[in-house]
N, C-alpha and C positions, 0 to 999 in steps of 0.2 A: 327626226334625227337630232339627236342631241351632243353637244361639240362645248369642249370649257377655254377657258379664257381665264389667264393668270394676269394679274399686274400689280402697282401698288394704290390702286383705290377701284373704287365702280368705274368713273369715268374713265380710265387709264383700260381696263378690260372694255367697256362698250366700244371706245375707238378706235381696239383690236379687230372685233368682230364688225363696225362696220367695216373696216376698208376691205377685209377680207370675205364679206358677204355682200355687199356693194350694197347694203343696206342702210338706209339714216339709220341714227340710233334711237332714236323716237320711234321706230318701225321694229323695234328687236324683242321679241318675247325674251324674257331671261329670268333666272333663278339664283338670288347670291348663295354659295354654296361656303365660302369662308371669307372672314374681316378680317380685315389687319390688324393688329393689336401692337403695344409696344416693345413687344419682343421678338414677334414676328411681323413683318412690313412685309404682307404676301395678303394680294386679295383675290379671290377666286371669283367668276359666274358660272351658269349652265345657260347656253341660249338652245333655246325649240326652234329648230328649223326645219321646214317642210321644198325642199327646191320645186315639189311638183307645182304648188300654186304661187311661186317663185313671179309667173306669168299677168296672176291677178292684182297683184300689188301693184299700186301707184306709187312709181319709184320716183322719187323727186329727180329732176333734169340734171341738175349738176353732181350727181353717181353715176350719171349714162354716159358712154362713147356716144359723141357726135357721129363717129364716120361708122357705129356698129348698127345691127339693127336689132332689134328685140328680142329675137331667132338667135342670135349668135350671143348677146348677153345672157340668154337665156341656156345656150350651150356652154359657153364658159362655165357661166354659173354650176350647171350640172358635169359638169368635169373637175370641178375643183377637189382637190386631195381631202383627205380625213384632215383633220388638224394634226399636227406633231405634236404638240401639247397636248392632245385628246388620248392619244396612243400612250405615250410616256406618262401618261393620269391613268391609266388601265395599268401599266405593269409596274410601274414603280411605287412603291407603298410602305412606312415602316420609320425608321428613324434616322438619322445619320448629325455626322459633329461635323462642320462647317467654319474655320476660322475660328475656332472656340467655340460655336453655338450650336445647340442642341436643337435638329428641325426635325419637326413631325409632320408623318403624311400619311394622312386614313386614307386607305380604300372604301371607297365611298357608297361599291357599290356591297361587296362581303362583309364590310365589317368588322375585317380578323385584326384579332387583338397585336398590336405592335407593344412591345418591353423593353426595357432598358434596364440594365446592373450596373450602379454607381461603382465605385472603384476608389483603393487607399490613394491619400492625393487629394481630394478633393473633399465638400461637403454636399451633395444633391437635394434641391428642393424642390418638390411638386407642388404646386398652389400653398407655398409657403409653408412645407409639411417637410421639415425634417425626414433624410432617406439614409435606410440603414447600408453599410458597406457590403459588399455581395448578396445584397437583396434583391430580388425582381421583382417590377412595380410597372403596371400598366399601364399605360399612356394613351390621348388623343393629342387631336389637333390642338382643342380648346386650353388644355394644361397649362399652367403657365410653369416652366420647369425653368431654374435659376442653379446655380452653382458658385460656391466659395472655394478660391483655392488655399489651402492650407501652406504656411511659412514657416522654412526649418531655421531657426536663429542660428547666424554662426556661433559655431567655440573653436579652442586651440584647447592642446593639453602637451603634458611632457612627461615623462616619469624616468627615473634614474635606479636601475636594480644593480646589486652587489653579489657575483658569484659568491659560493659559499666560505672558499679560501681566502676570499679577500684580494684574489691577483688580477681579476678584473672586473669592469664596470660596462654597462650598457645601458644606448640611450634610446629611448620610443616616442616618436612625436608622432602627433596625431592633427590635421590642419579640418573641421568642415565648416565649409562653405553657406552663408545665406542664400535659401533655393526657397522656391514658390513649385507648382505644378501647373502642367496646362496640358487643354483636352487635346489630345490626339485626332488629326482629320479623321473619318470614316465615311466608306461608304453606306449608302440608304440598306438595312437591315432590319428585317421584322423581330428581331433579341437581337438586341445590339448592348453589347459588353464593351462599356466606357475605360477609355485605357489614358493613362498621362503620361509625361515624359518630363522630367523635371529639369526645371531653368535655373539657373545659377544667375543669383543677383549680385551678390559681393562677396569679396573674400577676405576673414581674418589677417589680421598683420602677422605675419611670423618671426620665430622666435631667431636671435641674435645667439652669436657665440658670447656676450658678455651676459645674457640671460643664463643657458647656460653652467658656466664658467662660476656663476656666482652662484650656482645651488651646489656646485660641484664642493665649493670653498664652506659651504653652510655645513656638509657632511663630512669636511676634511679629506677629500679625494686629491689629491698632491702631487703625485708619481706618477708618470709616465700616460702621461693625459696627451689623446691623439687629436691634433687640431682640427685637421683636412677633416676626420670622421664626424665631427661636431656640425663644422659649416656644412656640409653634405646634408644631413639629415636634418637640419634646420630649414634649409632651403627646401628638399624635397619632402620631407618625411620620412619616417622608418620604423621600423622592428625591430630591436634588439640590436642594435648598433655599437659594435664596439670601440669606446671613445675614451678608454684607459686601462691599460696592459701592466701591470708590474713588475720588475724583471724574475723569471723564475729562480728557483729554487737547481740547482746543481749537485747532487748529492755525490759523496766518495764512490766508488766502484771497488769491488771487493778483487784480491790479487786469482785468478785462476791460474791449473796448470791442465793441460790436453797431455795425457799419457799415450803413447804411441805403441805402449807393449798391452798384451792381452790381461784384463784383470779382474776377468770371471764377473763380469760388470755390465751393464746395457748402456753406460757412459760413458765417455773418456774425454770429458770436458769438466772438471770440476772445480767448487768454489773452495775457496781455502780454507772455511768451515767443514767443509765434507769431505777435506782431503788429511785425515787423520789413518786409516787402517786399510792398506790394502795389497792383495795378496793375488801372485800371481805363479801359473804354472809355465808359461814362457819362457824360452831363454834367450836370449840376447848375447854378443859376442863384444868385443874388444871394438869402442870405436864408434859402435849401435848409438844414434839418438832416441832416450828412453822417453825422453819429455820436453814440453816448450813451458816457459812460463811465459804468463800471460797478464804482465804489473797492473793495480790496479792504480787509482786516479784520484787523485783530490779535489772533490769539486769546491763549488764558491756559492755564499751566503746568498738569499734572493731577498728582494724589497716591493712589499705589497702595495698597493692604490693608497695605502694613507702613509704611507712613504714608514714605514718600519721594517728594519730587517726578521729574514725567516730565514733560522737558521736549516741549513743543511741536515742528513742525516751522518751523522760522522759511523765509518768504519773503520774498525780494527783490525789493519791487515798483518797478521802472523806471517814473517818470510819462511819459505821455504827453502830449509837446510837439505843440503845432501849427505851422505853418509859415506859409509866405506863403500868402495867398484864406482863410484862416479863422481864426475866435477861438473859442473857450472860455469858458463862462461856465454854474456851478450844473452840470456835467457832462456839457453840450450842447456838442456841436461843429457851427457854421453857417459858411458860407460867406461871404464878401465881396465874392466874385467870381463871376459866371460862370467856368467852367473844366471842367477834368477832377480827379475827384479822386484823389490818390496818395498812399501810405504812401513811405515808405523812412528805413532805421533806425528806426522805432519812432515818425518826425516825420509826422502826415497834413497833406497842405496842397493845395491848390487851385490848378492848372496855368492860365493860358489856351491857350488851343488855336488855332493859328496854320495855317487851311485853307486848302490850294490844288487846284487843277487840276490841274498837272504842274509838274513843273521838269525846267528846258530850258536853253539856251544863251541864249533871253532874261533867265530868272529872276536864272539865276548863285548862287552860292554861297547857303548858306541859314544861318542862324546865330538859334536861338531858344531862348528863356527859356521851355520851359513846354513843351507836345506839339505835334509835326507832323502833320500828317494830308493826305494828297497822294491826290487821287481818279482821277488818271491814271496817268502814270509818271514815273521821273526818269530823265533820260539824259545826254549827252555830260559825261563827268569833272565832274558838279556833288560839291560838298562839302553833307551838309549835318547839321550838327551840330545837340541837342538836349539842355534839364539833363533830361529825362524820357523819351516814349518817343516813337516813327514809327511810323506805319501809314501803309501803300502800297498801295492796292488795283490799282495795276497790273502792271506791269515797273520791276527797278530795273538801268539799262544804262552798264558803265562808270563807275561814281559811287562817291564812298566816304558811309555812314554811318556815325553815331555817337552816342551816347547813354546816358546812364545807365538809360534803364528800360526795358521789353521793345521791340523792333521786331518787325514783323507786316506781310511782305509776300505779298500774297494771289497775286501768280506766279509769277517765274521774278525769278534773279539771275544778272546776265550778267555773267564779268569785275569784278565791283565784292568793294570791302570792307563787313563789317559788324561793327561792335565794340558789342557794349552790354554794359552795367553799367561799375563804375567803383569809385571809393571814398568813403567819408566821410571828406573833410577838415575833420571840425571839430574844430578847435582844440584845444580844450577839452578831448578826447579824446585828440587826441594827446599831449597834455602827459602827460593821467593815463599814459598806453601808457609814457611812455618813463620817470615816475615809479614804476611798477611794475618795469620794467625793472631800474633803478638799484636799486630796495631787495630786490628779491632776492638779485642779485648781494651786497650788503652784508650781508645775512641768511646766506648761504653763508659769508661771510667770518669772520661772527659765532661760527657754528657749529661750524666748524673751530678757530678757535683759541678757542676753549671747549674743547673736545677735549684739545686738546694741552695747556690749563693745569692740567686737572684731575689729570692725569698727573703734575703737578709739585705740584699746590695740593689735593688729597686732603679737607681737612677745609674746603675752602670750598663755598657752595653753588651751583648753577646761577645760581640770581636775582644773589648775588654777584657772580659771574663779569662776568656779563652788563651789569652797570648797569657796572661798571670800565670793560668795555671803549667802552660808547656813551658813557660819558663823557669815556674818555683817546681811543682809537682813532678811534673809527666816529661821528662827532661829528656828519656829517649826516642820520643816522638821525631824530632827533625831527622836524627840518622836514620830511625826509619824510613821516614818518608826517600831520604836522600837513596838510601837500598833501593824502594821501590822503583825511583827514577833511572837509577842506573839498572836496574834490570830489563826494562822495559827500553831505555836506549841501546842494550846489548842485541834485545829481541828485532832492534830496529821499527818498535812502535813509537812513535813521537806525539801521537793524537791517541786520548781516550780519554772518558769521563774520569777516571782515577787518576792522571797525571795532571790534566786542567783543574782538578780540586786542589791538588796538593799545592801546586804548584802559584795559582790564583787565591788562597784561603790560607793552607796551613805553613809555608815556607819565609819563615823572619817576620818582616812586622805584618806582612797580608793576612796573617790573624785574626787585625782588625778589622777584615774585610766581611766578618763569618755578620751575618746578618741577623739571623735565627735558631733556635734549637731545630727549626722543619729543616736545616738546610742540614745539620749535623749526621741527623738522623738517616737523612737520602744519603750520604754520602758512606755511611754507616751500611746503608743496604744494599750499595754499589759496591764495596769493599766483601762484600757474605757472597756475593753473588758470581764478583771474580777468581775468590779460594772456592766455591765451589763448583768452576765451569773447569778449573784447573785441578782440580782433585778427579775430578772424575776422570779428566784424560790422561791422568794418572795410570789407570788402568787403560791396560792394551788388551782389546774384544777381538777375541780369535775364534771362530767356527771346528766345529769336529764334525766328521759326515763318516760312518758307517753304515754297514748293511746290514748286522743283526750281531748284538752282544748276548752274551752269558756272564754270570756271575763276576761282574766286573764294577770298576768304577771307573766313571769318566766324568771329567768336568771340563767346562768351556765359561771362558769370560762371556760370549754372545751367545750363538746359537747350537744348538746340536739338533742333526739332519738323519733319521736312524730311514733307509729306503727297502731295507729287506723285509725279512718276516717279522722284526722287531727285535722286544728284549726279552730275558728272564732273571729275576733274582738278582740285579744288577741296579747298583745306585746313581740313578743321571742327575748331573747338577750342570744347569745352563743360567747366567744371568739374565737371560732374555727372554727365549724359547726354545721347546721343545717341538719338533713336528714330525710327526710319525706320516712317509708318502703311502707306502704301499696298502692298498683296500683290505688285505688280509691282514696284515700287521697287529700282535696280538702284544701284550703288555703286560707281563704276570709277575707277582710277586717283585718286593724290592721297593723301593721308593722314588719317583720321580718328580725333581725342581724344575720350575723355572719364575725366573721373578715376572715377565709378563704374562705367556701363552702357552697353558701346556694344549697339543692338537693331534687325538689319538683317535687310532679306529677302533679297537679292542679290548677292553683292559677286565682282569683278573677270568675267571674260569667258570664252567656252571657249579663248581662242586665246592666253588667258596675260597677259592683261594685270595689271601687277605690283598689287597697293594695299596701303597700310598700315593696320593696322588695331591702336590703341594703346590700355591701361589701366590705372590705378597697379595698386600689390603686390597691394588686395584687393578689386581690380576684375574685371568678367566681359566677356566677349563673346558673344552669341549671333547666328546667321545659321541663313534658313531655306535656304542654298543659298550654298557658295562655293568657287570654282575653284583651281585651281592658280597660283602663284606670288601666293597671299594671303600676306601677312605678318601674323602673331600677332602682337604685345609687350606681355608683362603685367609690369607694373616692371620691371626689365633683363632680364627672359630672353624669347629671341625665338624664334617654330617657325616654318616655311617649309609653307606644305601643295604637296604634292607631286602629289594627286590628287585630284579632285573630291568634295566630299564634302554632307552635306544633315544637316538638324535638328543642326546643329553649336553645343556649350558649350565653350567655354576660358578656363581660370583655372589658381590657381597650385594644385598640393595641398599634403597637409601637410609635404611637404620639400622646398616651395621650388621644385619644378619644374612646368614646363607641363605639363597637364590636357588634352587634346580629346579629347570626346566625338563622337559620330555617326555616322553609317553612310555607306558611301559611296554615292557620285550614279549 
C-alpha cells in the first residue's frame, strides 16, 4: 500500500505519517517524490506500507496505548481510512493561480501533459524563457515559471474642435489611469488559460476650468462660452462636449399669401416670389375672403465663438397690391365684387365675368374689362378682346382672340388667331426700368475712368476718386440714386443690397466710403441683375389650352397645352412650351416655337410633308415618332431628318452642335 504525505520539508511529511501510522519514523520506508524549491514550499513522500506485517514490527512503547492490546492496535491499525491527501493526489492534477501564483501538479502516476496560455497583461517565464502571448507551453512540477506584470503609465489629454460654421465649439477629455495587472485565482486545470484583471495604481491630476479657458483664449474662442459644460467634463470626462454656442443666425422670412379661391394649382400657400401669375376659373361673390396675407419677418444678425457678427440673409419682400373688386384690410383680402379672381404681377383683383352663348355675326366684335366666358362658339371674323382671360367651351371659327390671361378652348380652332398674355404697363415701373437703365450705364462710365485716373493719381483713394468725379463729371448720379430710393420706399422695400449700397457708398460724402473698384463693379452687377429680374416680370405668362387647331396662329407668353388630335398648317409660338397630351396627336405642316420644350407624339407625314420644328440654344425637342423632311432648329443650327425615325431627343451638345438621338421607325 502506498499512501503520500505533503508538507513543507521531509521531516514535516515523516511526522505526518508517523502519528497517523503509529509508526516511529525511523521505522517508515518512504520515497521523496517532490522538493521544495523557492517558489514552491510544497514537499511531497511516498511511504510503502504493508498493515499485514503491521504485527512483526517492534513498535517502540511510547506509540502503543497502555490500556490497548496488540490485537486492537493492530485492528485500528487495519481500519484506518485511505489518506485524503492520497485520494485528492489521484484526482486532482494540472495547473492552477493561487493568490498570484502559478502551482503545478503532475499526475504522477499517467503522466498527462498539463499546459498553460500566458495572456495580454502580463510577461510568462518558464525556466527563465521568455513566453509568447496566447501560446501553449507544457509544464511540470520541476518548472520554474515566473511572471512580470506589465505597467500602463498614466496620461490626460484634451482637444478642443470647431464646427464648420464656426457657431460652436466642443470639448473631449480623455483621463487614464496608472494600472499594473494581476493573475486571476483559478481553479487546478490540466490547459489552464491565464487570465488578469487590471489594478489601478494612481490617477492623473485633471484638467481645471482655467486649463481650459486658456487654450480657449489661445484660438480666440470668446462668445458664448458654457462654464457648467467645461467643469463637467473636466471632472468626469467626455465626448464632444458642448462648451461654446454662438448666438445664431435669424434670417428675414419672405411675405406669403394662402389663396382660398380655386387656382388650377396643387398650392394655395405661396411665397411672394411665386406669387406673380395666376388664373383662376372660380367665382366668388360680394363680400367672399379671397386670400390671407401672411407678413413676412425681419430677423437679427448672429455672432460666432470668435465673437464676430454673421450676417443674416436679407429678403426682399414685394407687398402685395390689390386691384380692382377687392380691398385689404388686417391682412384679409375680400372682394367687392362678384367676379373671377386673378393674380398678375404680384396685383390680385376681382374680374367681372361677361357670359355669353356664342358670338356670331349678330353679337359683332366683343371688347371687355374683366373675363369672357362664351358657352357656345365664336364664328365669322368676330374680334374679341379681354384685360384677363376667355373660355370657349365650343369652336372658335375664323375669329381673332386676345387677351392678357390664359384662353381655354374646349375644341377645335379654325383659321383664327390667339394671342394671350401681354405686359405690364405700369408706369411706375417703367420709369424705375429705364432709371436703372441710365445708372448703370453711368456707373460703367464711373468705373472706367476711375481706372484710368488712378494710373495718373496713385496716391489718391477710390472713395476720392469717386466723389470728384459725381460731383464734377456724373452730376446726375445722386437724383438717380434718390429715384431709386423713392421708388423702392413706394414699393414698401426699405432693406436690399441696392438701397444699402447707395445709401452707405454713393449718397453725399459716403463716396468716400467706396473702398475698391471690386466693390464698384459688384454693385454694378447687383444693379444688371435687378433691371433684369424686373424686365422679365414685365411680361405677364398666360397659358392657351386647346384641343386641335387648323390653319391658325396662336401665341402664348408660357405654355400652350394642344390635348386633341393635334394641329395642321398652323403657326405655334409659346415662350416656354409646347406639349402635345394626346398618344395619337399628329403635328403636320406649319411651324412650331417654344423657347424651352417643344413635346410631341407625331410630327409631319410618311409622304414627306415638310414641318418646322424650333428651340432657343438650350432648348430640347422630343417626338415619339417623326418623318422625313422634319426640320430641327435649336438656336441657329438646323438638321433635316432624312429617314424616319421614333423615341427621338435633339439638342445642342457640348460643342455647339445638334444632338439626335433615336432609333429608327
Amino acid at each position: 500500500m502506498h499512501l503520500l504525505y505533503r508538507g513543507i520539508s521531509l521531516n514535516d511529511c515523516l511526522e505526518k505519517a508517523s502519528l497517523e501510522l503509529n509508526l516511529p519514523k525511523e521505522k517508515i520506508d518512504y520515497n521523496i517524490i517532490k522538493k521544495s524549491n523557492f517558489f514552491n514550499k510544497e514537499f511531497m513522500v511516498e511511504v510503502i506500507f504493508d498493515y499485514l506485517t503491521l504485527d512483526n514490527d517492534k513498535v517502540e512503547n511510547h506509540y502503543l496505548d497502555n490500556t490497548s492490546t496488540t490485537e486492537e492496535k493492530l485492528d485500528n491499525t487495519c481500519s484506518l481510512p485511505i489518506s485524503p491527501s492520497f485520494e485528492t493526489s489521484l484526482k486532482e492534477y494540472g495547473a492552477s493561480v493561487k493568490n498570484g501564483e502559478i502551482l503545478v501538479y503532475e499526475d504522477i502516476f499517467n503522466k498527462n501533459k498539463i499546459q498553460i496560455t500566458p495572456c495580454h497583461g502580463i510577461t510568462v517565464y518558464i525556466n527563465n524563457e521568455k513566453c509568447d502571448e496566447n501560446s501553449q507551453y507544457t509544464i511540470t512540477e520541476e518548472d520554474i515559471i515566473t511572471y512580470e506584470s506589465i505597467e500602463n503609465d498614466s496620461f490626460r489629454k484634451f482637444n478642443i474642435s470647431i464646427s464648420d460654421d464656426c457657431m460652436e465649439a466642443y470639448l473631449t477629455v480623455e483621463y487614464i489611469p496608472k494600472s499594473t495587472y494581476k493573475l486571476k485565482d483559478s481553479a487546478i486545470k490540466e490547459i489552464l488559460n491565464l487570465e488578469v484583471e487590471e489594478e489601478i495604481i494612481e490617477f492623473h491630476n485633471k484638467y481645471t476650468l482655467i486649463d481650459i479657458v486658456k487654450e480657449l483664449n489661445k484660438i480666440n474662442v470668446k462668445s458664448g462660452v458654457i462654464i457648467k459644460n467645461i467643469k463637467d467634463c473636466c471632472l468626469n470626462g467626455g465626448e464632444n462636449i458642448l462648451i461654446a454656442k454662438g448666438t445664431p443666425v435669424i434670417d428675414d422670412t419672405k411675405t406669403k399669401i394662402e389663396l382660398l379661391f380655386d387656382c388650377n394649382d396643387d398650392k394655395s400657400l405661396y411665397d411672394i416670389d411665386e406669387f406673380k401669375n395666376l388664373y383662376s376659373m372660380s367665382y366668388v361673390k360680394t363680400q367672399d375672403i379671397i386670400a390671407k396675407i401672411i407678413p413676412g419677418s425681419i430677423g437679427e444678425d448672429g455672432i460666432n465663438i470668435y465673437g464676430d457678427i454673421v450676417k443674416k440673409l436679407t429678403i426682399k419682400n414685394t407687398p402685395i397690391n390689390v386691384g380692382d373688386g377687392c380691398r385689404v384690410k388686417n391682412n384679409i383680402i375680400t372682394s367687392t365684387t362678384s367676379g373671377r379672381p386673378v393674380v398678375q404681377n404680384g396685383v390680385i383683383s376681382v374680374n367681372p365675368v361677361y357670359m355669353l352663348d356664342n358670338i356670331d355675326e349678330d353679337s359683332g366684335d366683343i371688347t371687355f374689362k374683366g373675363d369672357i366666358e362664351v358657352s357656345s362658339n365664336i364664328t365669322n371674323n368676330n374680334k374679341v378682346i379681354s384685360t384677363n382671360s376667355i373660355l370657349v367651351k365650343g369652336n372658335v371659327l375664323y375669329s381673332k382672340l386676345s387677351c392678357t390671361g390664359n384662353i381655354k378652348i374646349f375644341k377645335n380652332v379654325i383659321s383664327s388667331t390667339l394671342i394671350s398674355g401681354g405686359k405690364d404697363l405700369n408706369p411706375l415701373k417703367e420709369s424705375y426700368l429705364n432709371t436703372l437703365k441710365i445708372y448703370i450705364n453711368e456707373l460703367g462710365n464711373i468705373i472706367n475712368t476711375t481706372e484710368r485716373l488712378l494710373t495718373h493719381y496713385p496716391n489718391k483713394t477710390i472713395g476720392e476718386l469717386t466723389k470728384i468725379l459725381i460731383e464734377t463729371r456724373y452730376k446726375t448720379l445722386p437724383k438717380l440714386s434718390t429715384n431709386i430710393l423713392t421708388y423702392n420706399l413706394k414699393q414698401g422695400i426699405i432693406n436690399s443690397d441696392v438701397l444699402d449700397f447707395i445709401k452707405n457708398k454713393l449718397v453725399g460724402l459716403c463716396s468716400f466710403k467706396v473702398s475698391s473698384i471690386k466693390e464698384l463693379y459688384n454693385f454694378k452687377f447687383i444693379l444688371e441683375n435687378e433691371f433684369k429680374n424686373l424686365n422679365v416680370n414685365v411680361i405677364i405668362p398666360s397659358d392657351v389650352y386647346i384641343s386641335y387647331t387648323e390653319s391658325s396662329l396662336i401665341k402664348s407668353t408660357k405654355d400652350i397645352i394642344i390635348s386633341g388630335k393635334g394641329s395642321y398648317n398652323s403657326e405655334i409660338r409659346a415662350l416656354s412650351n409646347i406639349k402635345f397630351l394626346n398618344e395619337n396627336a399628329v403635328a403636320m405642316r406649319g411651324t412650331l416655337y417654344a423657347g424651352n420644350h417643344l413635346d410631341l407624339k407625331t410630327v409631319g407625314s410618311p409622304s414627306g410633308i415638310k414641318t418646322k420644328l424650333q428651340v432657343d440654344e438650350f432648348g430640347v425637342i422630343t417626338a415619339d415618332k417623326a418623318y422625313s423632311n422634319t426640320l430641327f432648329t435649336i438656336g441657329y443650327k438646323q438638321y433635316l431628318l432624312e429617314r424616319p425615325m421614333r423615341n427621338i431627343k435633339v439638342q445642342l451638345n457640348s460643342h455647339g452642335e445638334i444632338d439626335i438621338e433615336g432609333l429608327d421607325l
